[in-house]
C-alpha positions as CSV (number, residue, x, y, z in Angstrom):
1,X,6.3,229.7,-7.4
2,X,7.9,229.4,-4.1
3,X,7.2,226.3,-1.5
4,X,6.3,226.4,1.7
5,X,10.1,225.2,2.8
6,X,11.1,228.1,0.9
7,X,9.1,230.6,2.7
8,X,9.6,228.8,6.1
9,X,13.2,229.2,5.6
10,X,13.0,233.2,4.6
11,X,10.4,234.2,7.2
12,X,11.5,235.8,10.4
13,X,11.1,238.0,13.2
14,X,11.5,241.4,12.0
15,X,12.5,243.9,14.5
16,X,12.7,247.0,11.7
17,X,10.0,248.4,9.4
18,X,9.8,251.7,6.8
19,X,7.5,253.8,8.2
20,X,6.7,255.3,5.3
21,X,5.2,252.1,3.4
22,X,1.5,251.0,4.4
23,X,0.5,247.7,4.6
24,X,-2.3,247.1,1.0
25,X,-5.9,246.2,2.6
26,X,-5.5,243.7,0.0
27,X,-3.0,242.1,1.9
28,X,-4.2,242.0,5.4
29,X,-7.2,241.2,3.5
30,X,-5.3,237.3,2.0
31,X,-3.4,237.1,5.7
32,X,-6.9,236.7,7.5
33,X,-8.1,234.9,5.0
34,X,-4.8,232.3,5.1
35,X,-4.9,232.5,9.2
36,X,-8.8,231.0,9.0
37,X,-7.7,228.3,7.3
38,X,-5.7,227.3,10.6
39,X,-6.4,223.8,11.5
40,X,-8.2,224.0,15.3
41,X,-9.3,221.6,17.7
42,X,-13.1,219.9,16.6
43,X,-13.0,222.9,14.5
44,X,-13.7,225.2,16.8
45,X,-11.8,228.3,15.4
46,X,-11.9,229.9,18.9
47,X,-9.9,233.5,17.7
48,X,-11.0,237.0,16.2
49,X,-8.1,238.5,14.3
50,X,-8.3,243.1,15.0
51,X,-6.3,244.3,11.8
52,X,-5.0,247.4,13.1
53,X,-3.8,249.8,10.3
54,X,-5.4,253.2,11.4
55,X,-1.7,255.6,12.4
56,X,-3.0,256.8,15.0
57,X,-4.3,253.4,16.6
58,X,-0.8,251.7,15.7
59,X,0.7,254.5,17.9
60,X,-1.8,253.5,20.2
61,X,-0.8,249.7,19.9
62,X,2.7,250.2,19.7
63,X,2.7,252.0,23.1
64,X,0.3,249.3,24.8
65,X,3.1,247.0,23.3
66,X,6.5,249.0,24.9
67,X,7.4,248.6,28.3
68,X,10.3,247.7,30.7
69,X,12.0,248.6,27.6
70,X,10.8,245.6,25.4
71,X,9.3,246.2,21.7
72,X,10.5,249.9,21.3
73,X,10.7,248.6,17.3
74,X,7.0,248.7,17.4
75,X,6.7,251.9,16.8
76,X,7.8,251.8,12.8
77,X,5.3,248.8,12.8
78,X,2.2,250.3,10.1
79,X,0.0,247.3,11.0
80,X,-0.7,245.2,13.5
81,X,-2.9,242.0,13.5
82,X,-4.1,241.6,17.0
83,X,-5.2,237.3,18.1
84,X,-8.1,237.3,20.4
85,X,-8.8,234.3,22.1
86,X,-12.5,233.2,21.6
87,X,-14.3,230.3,23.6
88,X,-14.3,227.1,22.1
89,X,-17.0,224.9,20.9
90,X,-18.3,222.6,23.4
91,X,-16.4,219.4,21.6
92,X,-13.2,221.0,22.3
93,X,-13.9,222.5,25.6
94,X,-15.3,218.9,26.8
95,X,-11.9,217.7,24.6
96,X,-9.6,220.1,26.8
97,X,-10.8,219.2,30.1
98,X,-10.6,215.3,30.0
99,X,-7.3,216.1,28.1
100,X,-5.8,218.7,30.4
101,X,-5.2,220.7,27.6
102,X,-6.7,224.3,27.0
103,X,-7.0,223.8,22.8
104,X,-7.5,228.1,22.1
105,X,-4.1,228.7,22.9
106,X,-2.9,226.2,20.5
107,X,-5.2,227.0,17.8
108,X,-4.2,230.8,18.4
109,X,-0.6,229.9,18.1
110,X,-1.3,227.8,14.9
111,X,-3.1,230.4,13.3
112,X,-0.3,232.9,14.1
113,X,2.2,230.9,12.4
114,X,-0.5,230.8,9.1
115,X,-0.4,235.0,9.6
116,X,3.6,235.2,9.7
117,X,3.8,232.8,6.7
118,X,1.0,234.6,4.5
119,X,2.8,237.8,5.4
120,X,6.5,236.5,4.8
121,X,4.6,235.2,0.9
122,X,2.8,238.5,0.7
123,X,6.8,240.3,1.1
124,X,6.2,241.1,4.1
125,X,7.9,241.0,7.3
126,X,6.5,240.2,10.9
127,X,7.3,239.4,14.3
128,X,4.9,237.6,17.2
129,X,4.6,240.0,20.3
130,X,3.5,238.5,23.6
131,X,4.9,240.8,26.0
132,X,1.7,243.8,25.9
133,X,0.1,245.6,27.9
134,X,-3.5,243.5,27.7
135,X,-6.2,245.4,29.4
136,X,-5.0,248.8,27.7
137,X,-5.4,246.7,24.3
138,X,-9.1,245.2,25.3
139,X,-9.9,248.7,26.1
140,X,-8.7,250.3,23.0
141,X,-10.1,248.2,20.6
142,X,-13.5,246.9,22.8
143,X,-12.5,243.2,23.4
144,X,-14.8,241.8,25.8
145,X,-13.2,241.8,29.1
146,X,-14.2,237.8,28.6
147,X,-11.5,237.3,26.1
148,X,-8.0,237.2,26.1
149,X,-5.6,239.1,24.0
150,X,-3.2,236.5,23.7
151,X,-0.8,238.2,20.6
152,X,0.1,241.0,18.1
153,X,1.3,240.1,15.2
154,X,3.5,243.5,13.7
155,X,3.7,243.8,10.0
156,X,5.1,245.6,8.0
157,X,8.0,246.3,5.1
158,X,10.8,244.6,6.6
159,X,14.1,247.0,6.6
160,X,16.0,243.9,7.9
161,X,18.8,241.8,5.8
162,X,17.7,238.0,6.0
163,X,19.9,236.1,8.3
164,X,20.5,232.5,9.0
165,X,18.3,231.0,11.4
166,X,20.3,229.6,14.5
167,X,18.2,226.1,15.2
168,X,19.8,222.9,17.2
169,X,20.6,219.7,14.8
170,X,17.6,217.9,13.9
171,X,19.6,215.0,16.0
172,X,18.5,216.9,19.2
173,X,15.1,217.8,19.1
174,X,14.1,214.9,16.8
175,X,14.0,211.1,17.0
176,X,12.3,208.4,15.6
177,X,9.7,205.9,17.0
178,X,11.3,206.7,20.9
179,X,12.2,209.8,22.4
Protein backbone atom coordinates (compact mmCIF):
# COMPACT_ATOMS: atom_id res chain seq x y z
CA UNK A 1 0.00 0.00 0.00
CA UNK A 2 1.17 3.34 -0.77
CA UNK A 3 1.67 6.32 1.99
CA UNK A 4 0.56 9.44 2.06
CA UNK A 5 4.32 10.84 1.28
CA UNK A 6 4.09 8.69 -1.63
CA UNK A 7 0.92 10.06 -3.02
CA UNK A 8 1.82 13.68 -1.99
CA UNK A 9 4.95 13.31 -3.92
CA UNK A 10 3.05 11.82 -7.35
CA UNK A 11 0.05 14.14 -7.21
CA UNK A 12 -0.04 17.15 -9.39
CA UNK A 13 -1.76 19.59 -11.36
CA UNK A 14 -2.78 18.02 -14.53
CA UNK A 15 -3.33 20.20 -17.33
CA UNK A 16 -4.30 17.03 -19.96
CA UNK A 17 -7.06 14.47 -19.72
CA UNK A 18 -8.45 11.45 -22.29
CA UNK A 19 -11.55 12.39 -23.23
CA UNK A 20 -12.65 9.36 -23.93
CA UNK A 21 -12.27 7.77 -20.20
CA UNK A 22 -15.22 8.69 -17.60
CA UNK A 23 -14.62 9.32 -14.22
CA UNK A 24 -16.45 5.62 -12.12
CA UNK A 25 -19.40 7.15 -9.83
CA UNK A 26 -17.64 4.87 -7.59
CA UNK A 27 -14.88 7.09 -7.48
CA UNK A 28 -16.25 10.50 -7.20
CA UNK A 29 -18.36 8.64 -4.85
CA UNK A 30 -14.74 7.76 -2.14
CA UNK A 31 -13.37 11.53 -3.18
CA UNK A 32 -16.46 13.20 -1.39
CA UNK A 33 -16.47 10.82 1.00
CA UNK A 34 -12.37 11.48 1.69
CA UNK A 35 -13.01 15.53 1.19
CA UNK A 36 -15.70 15.29 4.39
CA UNK A 37 -13.32 13.98 6.40
CA UNK A 38 -11.40 17.47 6.03
CA UNK A 39 -10.60 18.79 9.42
CA UNK A 40 -12.69 22.41 9.72
CA UNK A 41 -12.79 25.03 12.13
CA UNK A 42 -15.22 24.05 15.46
CA UNK A 43 -16.29 21.56 12.97
CA UNK A 44 -18.24 23.44 11.07
CA UNK A 45 -17.80 21.82 7.56
CA UNK A 46 -18.98 25.10 5.84
CA UNK A 47 -18.72 23.50 1.84
CA UNK A 48 -21.11 21.56 -0.58
CA UNK A 49 -19.03 19.61 -3.07
CA UNK A 50 -21.38 19.75 -7.06
CA UNK A 51 -19.88 16.52 -8.75
CA UNK A 52 -20.20 17.44 -12.20
CA UNK A 53 -19.92 14.39 -14.62
CA UNK A 54 -23.03 15.01 -17.01
CA UNK A 55 -20.96 15.86 -20.94
CA UNK A 56 -22.89 18.21 -21.60
CA UNK A 57 -22.68 20.22 -18.13
CA UNK A 58 -18.72 19.65 -18.16
CA UNK A 59 -18.87 21.58 -21.54
CA UNK A 60 -20.90 23.89 -19.77
CA UNK A 61 -18.25 24.07 -16.79
CA UNK A 62 -15.33 24.07 -18.83
CA UNK A 63 -16.59 27.18 -20.78
CA UNK A 64 -17.59 29.12 -17.38
CA UNK A 65 -13.94 28.07 -16.56
CA UNK A 66 -12.08 29.54 -20.02
CA UNK A 67 -11.38 33.04 -20.38
CA UNK A 68 -8.72 35.59 -21.17
CA UNK A 69 -7.30 32.51 -22.47
CA UNK A 70 -6.73 30.65 -19.04
CA UNK A 71 -7.95 26.89 -18.52
CA UNK A 72 -8.57 26.05 -22.34
CA UNK A 73 -7.31 22.26 -20.95
CA UNK A 74 -10.69 22.20 -19.33
CA UNK A 75 -12.31 21.10 -21.99
CA UNK A 76 -10.90 17.26 -21.98
CA UNK A 77 -11.72 17.50 -18.21
CA UNK A 78 -14.84 14.49 -17.83
CA UNK A 79 -15.54 15.60 -14.22
CA UNK A 80 -15.48 18.38 -12.35
CA UNK A 81 -15.99 18.66 -8.42
CA UNK A 82 -17.20 22.11 -7.90
CA UNK A 83 -16.36 23.66 -3.65
CA UNK A 84 -19.15 25.79 -2.55
CA UNK A 85 -18.63 27.78 0.27
CA UNK A 86 -21.35 27.28 3.02
CA UNK A 87 -21.80 29.52 6.20
CA UNK A 88 -20.15 28.42 9.15
CA UNK A 89 -21.41 27.37 12.45
CA UNK A 90 -21.81 30.10 14.94
CA UNK A 91 -18.45 28.86 16.96
CA UNK A 92 -16.42 29.46 14.05
CA UNK A 93 -18.15 32.53 12.72
CA UNK A 94 -17.84 34.10 16.43
CA UNK A 95 -14.02 32.32 16.15
CA UNK A 96 -13.36 34.30 12.79
CA UNK A 97 -14.36 37.55 13.78
CA UNK A 98 -12.36 37.95 17.19
CA UNK A 99 -9.56 36.17 15.11
CA UNK A 100 -9.71 38.16 11.96
CA UNK A 101 -9.77 35.19 10.10
CA UNK A 102 -12.66 34.03 7.70
CA UNK A 103 -12.31 29.91 8.61
CA UNK A 104 -14.59 28.74 5.19
CA UNK A 105 -11.91 29.63 2.98
CA UNK A 106 -9.49 27.57 4.78
CA UNK A 107 -11.58 24.73 5.45
CA UNK A 108 -12.55 24.84 1.55
CA UNK A 109 -8.85 24.85 0.74
CA UNK A 110 -8.25 21.95 3.23
CA UNK A 111 -10.82 19.96 1.83
CA UNK A 112 -9.62 20.49 -1.69
CA UNK A 113 -6.30 19.20 -0.93
CA UNK A 114 -8.30 15.86 0.74
CA UNK A 115 -10.13 15.80 -3.08
CA UNK A 116 -6.67 16.12 -5.16
CA UNK A 117 -5.10 13.46 -2.85
CA UNK A 118 -8.24 10.84 -2.93
CA UNK A 119 -8.10 11.42 -6.69
CA UNK A 120 -4.19 11.20 -7.16
CA UNK A 121 -4.91 7.38 -4.78
CA UNK A 122 -7.95 6.74 -6.90
CA UNK A 123 -5.28 7.05 -10.32
CA UNK A 124 -6.53 9.96 -11.02
CA UNK A 125 -5.27 13.19 -12.03
CA UNK A 126 -6.55 16.79 -10.99
CA UNK A 127 -5.87 20.31 -10.96
CA UNK A 128 -7.46 23.29 -8.54
CA UNK A 129 -9.14 26.06 -10.75
CA UNK A 130 -9.80 29.46 -9.29
CA UNK A 131 -9.82 31.58 -12.17
CA UNK A 132 -14.03 30.91 -13.31
CA UNK A 133 -16.47 32.56 -14.26
CA UNK A 134 -18.63 32.44 -10.79
CA UNK A 135 -22.07 33.77 -11.33
CA UNK A 136 -22.40 31.71 -14.70
CA UNK A 137 -21.47 28.62 -12.39
CA UNK A 138 -24.14 29.62 -9.51
CA UNK A 139 -26.54 29.89 -12.28
CA UNK A 140 -25.84 26.69 -13.99
CA UNK A 141 -25.89 24.50 -11.23
CA UNK A 142 -28.49 26.68 -8.71
CA UNK A 143 -26.03 27.77 -6.00
CA UNK A 144 -27.70 30.18 -3.90
CA UNK A 145 -26.63 33.56 -4.85
CA UNK A 146 -25.62 33.52 -0.84
CA UNK A 147 -22.80 31.26 -1.47
CA UNK A 148 -19.67 31.45 -3.02
CA UNK A 149 -18.14 29.26 -5.55
CA UNK A 150 -14.78 29.39 -4.43
CA UNK A 151 -13.13 26.22 -6.73
CA UNK A 152 -13.35 23.53 -9.35
CA UNK A 153 -11.55 20.82 -8.90
CA UNK A 154 -11.03 19.01 -12.82
CA UNK A 155 -10.61 15.30 -12.80
CA UNK A 156 -9.95 13.14 -14.91
CA UNK A 157 -7.44 10.32 -16.57
CA UNK A 158 -4.31 12.14 -16.53
CA UNK A 159 -2.45 12.07 -20.18
CA UNK A 160 0.50 13.84 -18.42
CA UNK A 161 4.17 12.17 -17.65
CA UNK A 162 4.86 12.75 -13.85
CA UNK A 163 7.44 15.43 -13.33
CA UNK A 164 9.52 16.57 -10.56
CA UNK A 165 8.03 19.02 -8.44
CA UNK A 166 10.09 22.40 -8.35
CA UNK A 167 9.79 23.42 -4.42
CA UNK A 168 12.42 25.89 -2.51
CA UNK A 169 14.82 24.03 0.20
CA UNK A 170 13.13 23.18 3.22
CA UNK A 171 15.95 25.71 4.70
CA UNK A 172 13.75 28.60 3.21
CA UNK A 173 10.40 28.20 4.06
CA UNK A 174 11.10 26.29 7.26
CA UNK A 175 12.64 26.88 10.62
CA UNK A 176 12.52 25.78 13.96
CA UNK A 177 11.28 27.34 17.23
CA UNK A 178 11.88 31.19 15.42
CA UNK A 179 11.07 32.37 12.19
Amino acid sequence: MESIYEIMQRRQSDRAYDPSRKVEREKTERIIAAARLAPSACNSQPWHFIVVDDPEKCRATADALASMGMNKFAAQAPCFIIVVQELPNFTARLGGWIKNKHFPLIDCGIAASYITLAATEEGLGSCILGWFDEKRLKRLFGVPSSRRVLLVIALGYSQQEHREKARRPINEIASRNEY
